[in-house]
C-alpha positions as a Markdown table, in Angstrom:
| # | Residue | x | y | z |
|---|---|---|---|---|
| 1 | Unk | 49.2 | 125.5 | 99.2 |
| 2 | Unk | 48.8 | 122.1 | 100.5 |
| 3 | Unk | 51.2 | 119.5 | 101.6 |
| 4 | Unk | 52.4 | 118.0 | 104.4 |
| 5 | Unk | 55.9 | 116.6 | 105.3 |
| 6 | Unk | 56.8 | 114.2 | 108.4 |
| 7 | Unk | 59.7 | 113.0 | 109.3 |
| 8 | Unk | 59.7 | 108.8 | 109.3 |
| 9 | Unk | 62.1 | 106.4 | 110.7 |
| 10 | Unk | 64.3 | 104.0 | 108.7 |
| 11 | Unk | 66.3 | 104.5 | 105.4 |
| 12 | Unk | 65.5 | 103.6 | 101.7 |
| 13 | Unk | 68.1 | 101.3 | 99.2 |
| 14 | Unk | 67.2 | 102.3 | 95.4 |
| 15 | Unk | 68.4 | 98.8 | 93.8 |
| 16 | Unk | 70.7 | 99.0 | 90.6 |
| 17 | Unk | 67.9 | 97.9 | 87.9 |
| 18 | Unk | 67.6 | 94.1 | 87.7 |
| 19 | Unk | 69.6 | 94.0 | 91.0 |
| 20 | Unk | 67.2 | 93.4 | 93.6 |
| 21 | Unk | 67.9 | 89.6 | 93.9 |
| 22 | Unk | 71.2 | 90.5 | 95.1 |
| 23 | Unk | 70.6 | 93.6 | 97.2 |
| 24 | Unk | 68.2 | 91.4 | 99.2 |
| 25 | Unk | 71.5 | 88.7 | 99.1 |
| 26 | Unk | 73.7 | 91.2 | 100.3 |
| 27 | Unk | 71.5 | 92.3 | 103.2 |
| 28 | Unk | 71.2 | 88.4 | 104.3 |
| 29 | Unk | 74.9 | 87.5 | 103.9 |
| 30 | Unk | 76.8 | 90.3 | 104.4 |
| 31 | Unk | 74.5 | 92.4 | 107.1 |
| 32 | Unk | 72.8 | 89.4 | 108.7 |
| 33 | Unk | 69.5 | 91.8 | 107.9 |
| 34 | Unk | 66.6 | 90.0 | 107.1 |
| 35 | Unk | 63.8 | 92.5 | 105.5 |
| 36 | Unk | 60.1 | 91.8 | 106.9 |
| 37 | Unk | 58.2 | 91.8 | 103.5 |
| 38 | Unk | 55.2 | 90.2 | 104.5 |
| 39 | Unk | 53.6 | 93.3 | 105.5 |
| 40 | Unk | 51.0 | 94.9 | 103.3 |
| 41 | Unk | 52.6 | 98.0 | 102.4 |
| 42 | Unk | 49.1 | 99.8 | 101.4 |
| 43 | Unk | 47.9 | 99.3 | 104.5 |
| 44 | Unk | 51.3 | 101.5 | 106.4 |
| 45 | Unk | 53.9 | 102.8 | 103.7 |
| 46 | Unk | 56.0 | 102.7 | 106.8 |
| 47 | Unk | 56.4 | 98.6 | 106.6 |
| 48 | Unk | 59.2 | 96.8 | 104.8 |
| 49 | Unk | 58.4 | 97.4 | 101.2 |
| 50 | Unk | 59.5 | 96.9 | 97.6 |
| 51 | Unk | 58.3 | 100.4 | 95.7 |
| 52 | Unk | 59.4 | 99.0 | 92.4 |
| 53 | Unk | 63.8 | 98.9 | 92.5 |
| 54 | Unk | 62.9 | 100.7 | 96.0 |
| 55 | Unk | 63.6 | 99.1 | 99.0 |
| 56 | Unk | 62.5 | 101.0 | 102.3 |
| 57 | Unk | 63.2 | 99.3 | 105.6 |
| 58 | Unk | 61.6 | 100.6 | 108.5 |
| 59 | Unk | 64.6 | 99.4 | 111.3 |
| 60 | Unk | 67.9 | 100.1 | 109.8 |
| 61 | Unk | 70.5 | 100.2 | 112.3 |
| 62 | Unk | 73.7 | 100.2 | 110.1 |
| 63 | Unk | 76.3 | 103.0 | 109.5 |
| 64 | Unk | 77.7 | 100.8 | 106.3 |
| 65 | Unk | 75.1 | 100.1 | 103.1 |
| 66 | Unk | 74.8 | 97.6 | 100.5 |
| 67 | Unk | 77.2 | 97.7 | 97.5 |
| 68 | Unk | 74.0 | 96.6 | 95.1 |
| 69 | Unk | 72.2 | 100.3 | 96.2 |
| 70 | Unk | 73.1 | 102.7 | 93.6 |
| 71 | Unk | 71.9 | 105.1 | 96.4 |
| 72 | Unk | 70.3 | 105.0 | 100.2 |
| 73 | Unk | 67.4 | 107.8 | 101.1 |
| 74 | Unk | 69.3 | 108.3 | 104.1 |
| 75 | Unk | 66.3 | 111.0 | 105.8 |
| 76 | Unk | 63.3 | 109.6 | 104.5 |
| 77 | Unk | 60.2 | 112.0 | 104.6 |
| 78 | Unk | 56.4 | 110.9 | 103.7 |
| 79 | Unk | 54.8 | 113.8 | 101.8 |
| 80 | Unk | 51.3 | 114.0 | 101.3 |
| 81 | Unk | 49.8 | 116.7 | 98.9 |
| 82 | Unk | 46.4 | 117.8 | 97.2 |
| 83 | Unk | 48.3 | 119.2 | 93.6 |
| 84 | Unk | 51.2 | 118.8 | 91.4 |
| 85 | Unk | 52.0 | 122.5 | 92.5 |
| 86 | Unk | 51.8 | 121.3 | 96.1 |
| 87 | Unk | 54.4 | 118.7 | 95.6 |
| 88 | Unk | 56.8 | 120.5 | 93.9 |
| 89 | Unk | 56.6 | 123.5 | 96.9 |
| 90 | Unk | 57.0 | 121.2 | 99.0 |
| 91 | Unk | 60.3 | 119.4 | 97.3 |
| 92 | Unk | 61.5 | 123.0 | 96.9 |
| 93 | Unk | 60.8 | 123.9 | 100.5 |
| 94 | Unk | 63.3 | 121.4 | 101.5 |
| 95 | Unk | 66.1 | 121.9 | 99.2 |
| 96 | Unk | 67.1 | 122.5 | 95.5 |
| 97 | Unk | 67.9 | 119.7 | 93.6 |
| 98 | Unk | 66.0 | 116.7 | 93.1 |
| 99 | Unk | 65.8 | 113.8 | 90.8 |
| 100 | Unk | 63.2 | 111.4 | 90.4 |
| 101 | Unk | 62.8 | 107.8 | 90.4 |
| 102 | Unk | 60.0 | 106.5 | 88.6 |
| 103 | Unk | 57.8 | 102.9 | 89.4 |
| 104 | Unk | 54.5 | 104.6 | 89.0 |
| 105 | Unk | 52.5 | 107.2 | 87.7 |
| 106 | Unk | 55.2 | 108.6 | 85.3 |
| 107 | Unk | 53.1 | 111.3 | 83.8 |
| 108 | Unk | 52.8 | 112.9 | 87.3 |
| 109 | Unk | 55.8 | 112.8 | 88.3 |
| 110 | Unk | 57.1 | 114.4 | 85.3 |
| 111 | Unk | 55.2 | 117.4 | 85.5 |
| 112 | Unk | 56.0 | 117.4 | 89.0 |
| 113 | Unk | 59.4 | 117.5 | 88.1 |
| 114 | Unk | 59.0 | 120.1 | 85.2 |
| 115 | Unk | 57.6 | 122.5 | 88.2 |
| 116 | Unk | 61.5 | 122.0 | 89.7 |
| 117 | Unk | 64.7 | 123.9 | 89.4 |
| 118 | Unk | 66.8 | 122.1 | 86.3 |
| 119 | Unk | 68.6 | 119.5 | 86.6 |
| 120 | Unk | 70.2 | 117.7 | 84.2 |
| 121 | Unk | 68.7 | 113.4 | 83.9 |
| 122 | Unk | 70.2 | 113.4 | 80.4 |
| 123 | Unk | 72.5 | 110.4 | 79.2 |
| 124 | Unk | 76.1 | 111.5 | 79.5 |
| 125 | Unk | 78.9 | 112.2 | 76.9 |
| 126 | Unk | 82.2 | 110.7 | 78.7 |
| 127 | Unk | 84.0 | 112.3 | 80.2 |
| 128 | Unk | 82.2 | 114.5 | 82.6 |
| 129 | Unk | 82.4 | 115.4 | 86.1 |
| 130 | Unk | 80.2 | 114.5 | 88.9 |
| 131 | Unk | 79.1 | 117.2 | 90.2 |
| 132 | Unk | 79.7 | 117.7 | 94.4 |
| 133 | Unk | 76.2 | 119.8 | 94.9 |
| 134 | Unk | 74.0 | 117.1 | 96.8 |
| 135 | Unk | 70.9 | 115.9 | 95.1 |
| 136 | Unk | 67.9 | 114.4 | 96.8 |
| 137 | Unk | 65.5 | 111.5 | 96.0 |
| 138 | Unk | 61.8 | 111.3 | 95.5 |
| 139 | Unk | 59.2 | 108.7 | 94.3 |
| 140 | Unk | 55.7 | 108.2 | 93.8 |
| 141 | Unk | 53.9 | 106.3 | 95.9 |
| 142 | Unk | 50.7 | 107.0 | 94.7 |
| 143 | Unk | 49.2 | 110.0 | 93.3 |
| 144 | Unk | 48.8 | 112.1 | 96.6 |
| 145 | Unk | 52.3 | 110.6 | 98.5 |
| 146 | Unk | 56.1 | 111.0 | 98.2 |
| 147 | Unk | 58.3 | 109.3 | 99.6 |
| 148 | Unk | 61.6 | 111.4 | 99.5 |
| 149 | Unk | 64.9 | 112.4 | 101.4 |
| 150 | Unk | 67.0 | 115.4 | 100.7 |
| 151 | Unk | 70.3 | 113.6 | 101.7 |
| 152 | Unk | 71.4 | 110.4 | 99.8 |
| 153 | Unk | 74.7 | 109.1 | 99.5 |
| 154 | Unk | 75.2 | 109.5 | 95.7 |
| 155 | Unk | 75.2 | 113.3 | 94.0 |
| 156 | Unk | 74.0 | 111.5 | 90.7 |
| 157 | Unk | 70.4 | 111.9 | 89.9 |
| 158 | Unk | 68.8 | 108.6 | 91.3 |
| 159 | Unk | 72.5 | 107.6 | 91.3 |
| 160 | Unk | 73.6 | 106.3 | 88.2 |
| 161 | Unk | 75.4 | 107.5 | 85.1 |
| 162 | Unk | 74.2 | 106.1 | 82.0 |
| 163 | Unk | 76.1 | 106.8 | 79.1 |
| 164 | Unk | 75.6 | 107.5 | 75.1 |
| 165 | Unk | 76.7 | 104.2 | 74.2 |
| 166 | Unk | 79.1 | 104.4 | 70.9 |
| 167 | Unk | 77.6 | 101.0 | 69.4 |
| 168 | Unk | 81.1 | 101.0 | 66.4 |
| 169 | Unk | 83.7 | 102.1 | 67.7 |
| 170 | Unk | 84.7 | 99.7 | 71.3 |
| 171 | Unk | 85.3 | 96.0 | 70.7 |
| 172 | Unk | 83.2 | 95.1 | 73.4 |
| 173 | Unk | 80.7 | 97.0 | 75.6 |
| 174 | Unk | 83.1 | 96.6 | 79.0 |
| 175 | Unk | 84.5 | 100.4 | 77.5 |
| 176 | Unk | 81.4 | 101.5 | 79.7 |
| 177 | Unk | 82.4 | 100.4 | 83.2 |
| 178 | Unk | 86.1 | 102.0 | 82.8 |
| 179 | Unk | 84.1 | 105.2 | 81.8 |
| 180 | Unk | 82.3 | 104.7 | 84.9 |
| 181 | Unk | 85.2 | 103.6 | 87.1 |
| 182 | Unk | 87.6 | 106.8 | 86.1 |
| 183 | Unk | 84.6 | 109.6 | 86.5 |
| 184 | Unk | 83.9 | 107.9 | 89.9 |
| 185 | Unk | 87.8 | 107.9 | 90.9 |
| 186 | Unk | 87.5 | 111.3 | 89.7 |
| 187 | Unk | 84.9 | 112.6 | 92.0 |
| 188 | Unk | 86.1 | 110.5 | 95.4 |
| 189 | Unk | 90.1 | 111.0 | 94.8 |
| 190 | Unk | 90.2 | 114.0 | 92.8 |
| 191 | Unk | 93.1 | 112.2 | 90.8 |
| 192 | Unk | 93.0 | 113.3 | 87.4 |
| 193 | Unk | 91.7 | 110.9 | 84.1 |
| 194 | Unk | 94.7 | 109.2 | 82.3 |
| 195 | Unk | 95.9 | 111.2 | 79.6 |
| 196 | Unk | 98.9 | 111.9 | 77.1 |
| 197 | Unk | 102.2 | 111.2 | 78.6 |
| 198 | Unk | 101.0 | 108.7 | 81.1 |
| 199 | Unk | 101.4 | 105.0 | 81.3 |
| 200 | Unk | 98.4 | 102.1 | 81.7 |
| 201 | Unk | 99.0 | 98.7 | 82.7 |
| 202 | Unk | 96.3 | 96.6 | 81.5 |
| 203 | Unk | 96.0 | 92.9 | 83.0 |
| 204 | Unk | 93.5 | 90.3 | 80.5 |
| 205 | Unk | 93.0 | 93.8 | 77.7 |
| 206 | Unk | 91.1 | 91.2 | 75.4 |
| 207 | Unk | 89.4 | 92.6 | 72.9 |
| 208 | Unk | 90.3 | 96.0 | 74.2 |
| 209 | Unk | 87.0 | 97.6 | 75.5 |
| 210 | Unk | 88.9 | 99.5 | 78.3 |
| 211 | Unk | 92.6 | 100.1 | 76.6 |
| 212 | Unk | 90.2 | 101.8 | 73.8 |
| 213 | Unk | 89.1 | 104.1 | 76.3 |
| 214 | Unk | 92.5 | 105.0 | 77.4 |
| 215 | Unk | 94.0 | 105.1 | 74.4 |
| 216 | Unk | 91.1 | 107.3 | 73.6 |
| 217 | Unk | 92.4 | 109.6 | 76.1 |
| 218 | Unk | 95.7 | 109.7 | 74.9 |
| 219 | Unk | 97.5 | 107.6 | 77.6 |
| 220 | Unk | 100.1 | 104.6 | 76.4 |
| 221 | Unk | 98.4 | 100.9 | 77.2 |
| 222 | Unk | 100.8 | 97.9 | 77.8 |
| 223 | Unk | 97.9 | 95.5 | 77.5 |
| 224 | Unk | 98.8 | 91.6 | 78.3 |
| 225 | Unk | 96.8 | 88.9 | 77.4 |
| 226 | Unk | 96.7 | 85.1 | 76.0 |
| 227 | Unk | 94.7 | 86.2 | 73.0 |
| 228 | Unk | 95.0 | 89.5 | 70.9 |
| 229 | Unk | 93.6 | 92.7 | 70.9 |
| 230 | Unk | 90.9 | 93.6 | 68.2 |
| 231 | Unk | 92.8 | 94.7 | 65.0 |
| 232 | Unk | 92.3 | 98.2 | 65.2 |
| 233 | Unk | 94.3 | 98.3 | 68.7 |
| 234 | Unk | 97.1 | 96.2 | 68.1 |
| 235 | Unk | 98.2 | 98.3 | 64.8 |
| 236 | Unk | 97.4 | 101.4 | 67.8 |
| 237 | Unk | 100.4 | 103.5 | 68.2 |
| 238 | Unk | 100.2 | 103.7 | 71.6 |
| 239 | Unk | 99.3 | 100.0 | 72.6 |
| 240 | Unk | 102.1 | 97.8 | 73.2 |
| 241 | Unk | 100.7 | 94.2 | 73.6 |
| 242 | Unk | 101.8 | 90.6 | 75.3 |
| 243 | Unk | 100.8 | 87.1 | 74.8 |
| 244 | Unk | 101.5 | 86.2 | 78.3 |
| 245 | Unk | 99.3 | 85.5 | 81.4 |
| 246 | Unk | 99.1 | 88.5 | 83.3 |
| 247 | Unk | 98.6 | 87.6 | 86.7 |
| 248 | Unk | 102.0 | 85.4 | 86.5 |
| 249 | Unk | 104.3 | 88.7 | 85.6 |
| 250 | Unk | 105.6 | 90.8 | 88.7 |
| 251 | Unk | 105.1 | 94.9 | 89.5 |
| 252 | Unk | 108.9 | 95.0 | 88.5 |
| 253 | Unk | 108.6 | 93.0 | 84.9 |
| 254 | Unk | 106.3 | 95.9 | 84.1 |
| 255 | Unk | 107.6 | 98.8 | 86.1 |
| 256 | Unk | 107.1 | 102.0 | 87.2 |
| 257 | Unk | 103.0 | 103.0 | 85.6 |
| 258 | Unk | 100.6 | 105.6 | 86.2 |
| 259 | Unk | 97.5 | 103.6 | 86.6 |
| 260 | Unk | 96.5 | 99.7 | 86.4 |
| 261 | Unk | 93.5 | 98.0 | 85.2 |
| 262 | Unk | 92.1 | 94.3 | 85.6 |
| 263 | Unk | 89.0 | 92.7 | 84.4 |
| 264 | Unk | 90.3 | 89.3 | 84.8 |
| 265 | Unk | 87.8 | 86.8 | 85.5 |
| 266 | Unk | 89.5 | 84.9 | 88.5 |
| 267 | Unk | 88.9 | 84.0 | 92.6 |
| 268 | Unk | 88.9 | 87.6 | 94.2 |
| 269 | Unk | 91.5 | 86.4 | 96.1 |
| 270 | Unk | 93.7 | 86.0 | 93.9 |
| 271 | Unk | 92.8 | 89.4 | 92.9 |
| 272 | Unk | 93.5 | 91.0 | 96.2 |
| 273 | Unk | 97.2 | 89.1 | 96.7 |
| 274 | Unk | 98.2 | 90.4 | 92.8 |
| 275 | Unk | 96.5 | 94.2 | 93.8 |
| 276 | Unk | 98.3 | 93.8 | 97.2 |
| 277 | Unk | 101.7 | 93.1 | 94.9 |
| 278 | Unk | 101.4 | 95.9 | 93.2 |
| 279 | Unk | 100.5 | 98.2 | 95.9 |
| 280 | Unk | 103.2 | 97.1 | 97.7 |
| 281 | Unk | 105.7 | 97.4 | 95.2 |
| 282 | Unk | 105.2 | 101.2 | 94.8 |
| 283 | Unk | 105.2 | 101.2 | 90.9 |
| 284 | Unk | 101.5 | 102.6 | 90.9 |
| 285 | Unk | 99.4 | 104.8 | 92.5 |
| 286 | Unk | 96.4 | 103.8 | 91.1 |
| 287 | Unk | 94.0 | 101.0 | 90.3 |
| 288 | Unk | 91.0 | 100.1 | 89.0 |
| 289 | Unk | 90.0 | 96.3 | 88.9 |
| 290 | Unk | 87.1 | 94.4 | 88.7 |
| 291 | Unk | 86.2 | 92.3 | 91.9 |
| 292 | Unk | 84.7 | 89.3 | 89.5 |
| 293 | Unk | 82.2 | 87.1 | 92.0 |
| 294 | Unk | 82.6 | 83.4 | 91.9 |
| 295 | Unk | 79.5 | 82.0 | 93.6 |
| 296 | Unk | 78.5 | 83.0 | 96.6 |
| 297 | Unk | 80.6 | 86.4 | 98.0 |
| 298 | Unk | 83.0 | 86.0 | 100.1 |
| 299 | Unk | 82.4 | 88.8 | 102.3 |
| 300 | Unk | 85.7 | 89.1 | 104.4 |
| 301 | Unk | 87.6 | 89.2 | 101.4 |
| 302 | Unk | 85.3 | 92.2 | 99.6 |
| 303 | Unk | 85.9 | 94.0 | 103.1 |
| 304 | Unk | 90.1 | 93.5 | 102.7 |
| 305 | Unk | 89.8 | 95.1 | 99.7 |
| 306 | Unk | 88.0 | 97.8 | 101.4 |
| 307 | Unk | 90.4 | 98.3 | 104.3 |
| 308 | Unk | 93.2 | 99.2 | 101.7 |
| 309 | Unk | 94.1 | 103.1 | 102.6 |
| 310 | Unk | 93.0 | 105.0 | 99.9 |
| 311 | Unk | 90.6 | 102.3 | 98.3 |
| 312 | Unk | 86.6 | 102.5 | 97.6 |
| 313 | Unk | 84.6 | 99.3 | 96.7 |
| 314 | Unk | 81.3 | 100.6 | 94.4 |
| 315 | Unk | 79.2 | 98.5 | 92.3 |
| 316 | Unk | 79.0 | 100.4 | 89.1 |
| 317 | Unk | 75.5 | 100.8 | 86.8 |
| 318 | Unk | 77.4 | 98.5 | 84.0 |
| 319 | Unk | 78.8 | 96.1 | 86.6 |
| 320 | Unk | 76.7 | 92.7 | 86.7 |
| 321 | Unk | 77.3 | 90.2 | 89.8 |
| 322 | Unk | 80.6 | 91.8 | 90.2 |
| 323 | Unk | 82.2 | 94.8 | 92.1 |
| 324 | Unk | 84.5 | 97.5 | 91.1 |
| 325 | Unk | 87.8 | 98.2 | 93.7 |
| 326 | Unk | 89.3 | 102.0 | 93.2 |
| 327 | Unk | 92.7 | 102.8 | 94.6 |
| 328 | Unk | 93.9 | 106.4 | 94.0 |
| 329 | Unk | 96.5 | 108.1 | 95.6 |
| 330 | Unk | 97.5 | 112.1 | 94.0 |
């Protein structure tokens, strides 16, 4: 046996894929972090380094992280080893569960990884339950070094969800970030999925990629928008749809409803006055809208919505330049 494992200061940011324009953004804008790339990372792999969709900065001072990190190495560890064998005792002499993420020599790092106790990297089925087992983090950085931390802030592998996409079925491919949304309420609120019985507000449904999902689940949908639903929803049973603008009706011309969903394109704050409405009015107890970015983020408003009691702010794997604001309350 051997490997070594040392401790090293700083954290690592695993971008969302194609994200990393915006995680840098975020650090500028919203942290007032700038990253020192200019460093060559072959020389120290403790500088300020892209490692593919891995960002590892060596001076992180912050308790909060970036939205646009699907999850943060918060304990980084530099691992050197001689064998595959060797890396995956030394993975396992940390902790149990690991996932990998992979920039670089893929073929090692899958054996490595076969050499692990199971864990599931499969695409998922919806819906499914996060599990609440923590899951570390590890990457190649070339064929004799890890970088890895046993403590992340996500307890999906590499931390992301990707489903088996149903390519006939939805009217539009938004039915994946409300899949994403309610398993993540799920896991952070315990709150329980819509189902039969209960009743969805849905603000802008058209075409009906997330009241197909509810539906789906058995829950009744009062969807509201200017134009209709696709055909198959609007002949739906348990859909009851209005031509109307949504944002201009009130909590109490809906009333009393289990759960309400937006993912209106508009200013975010108008989105936070109209959540704030609701929230206010007591007629929900839970929410899941989309946080649509106009330009440049406004960064005071994202950290409003935040402040709301019983509120998380995530950016999911199917979000684009947009977050996702989840209010639950059992």
């Amino acid at each position: 046996m051997s490997f070594n494992i040392e401790k090293i200061k700083g954290v690592s940011f695993l971008a969302f894929p194609e994200m990393q324009g915006l995680l840098i953004s975020e650090l500028k804008t919203r942290f007032s972090y700038e990253p020192n790339l200019s460093l060559d990372p072959s020389i120290n792999f403790l500088n300020d380094a892209w490692y593919g969709d891995l960002l590892f900065l060596s001076n992180w001072t912050f308790t909060e992280y970036p939205y646009w990190a699907r999850t943060v190495l918060l304990e980084p560890l530099l691992i050197t080893f001689d064998s595959i064998t060797d890396a995956a005792q030394a993975l396992r002499s940390i902790q149990r569960s690991w996932a990998p993420y992979n920039f670089k020599s893929f073929r090692r790092s899958s054996l490595i990884q076969e050499k692990l106790p199971y864990v599931n990297l499969k695409n998922r089925n919806f819906p499914f339950e996060i599990p609440h087992s923590p899951i570390g983090l590890y990457t190649l950085l070339d064929e004799h070094t890890i970088l890895a931390s046993a403590s992340t802030t996500s307890c999906l592998p590499a931390g992301t969800v990707v489903w088996n996409e149903d390519h006939v079925n939805p009217p539009s491919r938004a039915y994946l970030k409300v899949q994403e949304a309610l398993v993540l309420a799920h896991h952070y609120f315990g709150v329980d999925l819509p189902y039969s019985g209960q009743k969805c507000f849905e603000a802008g449904a058209c075409p009906g990629g997330w009241t197909w999902v509810l539906v789906g689940l058995g829950a009744e949908v009062f969807a509201v928008d200017r134009a209709p639903l696709a055909s198959s929803l609007m002949e739906n049973p348990l859909v009851k749809f209005m031509a109307h603008d949504a944002f201009t009706l009130k909590p109490e011309d809906i009333g009393k409803v289990d759960w309400v969903f937006s993912d209106v394109i508009c200013y975010p704050e108008r989105l936070l006055e109209w959540v704030k409405k609701w929230l206010s009015s007591g007629l929900t107890k839970n929410m899941i809208c989309t946080i649509k970015m106009q330009g440049e983020i406004n960064w005071e408003t994202v950290k409003e919505f935040a402040s709301i009691p019983n509120s998380r702010i995530v950016h999911l794997n199917y979000n684009k330049h947009e977050l996702t604001f989840i209010h639950c309350e059992k």
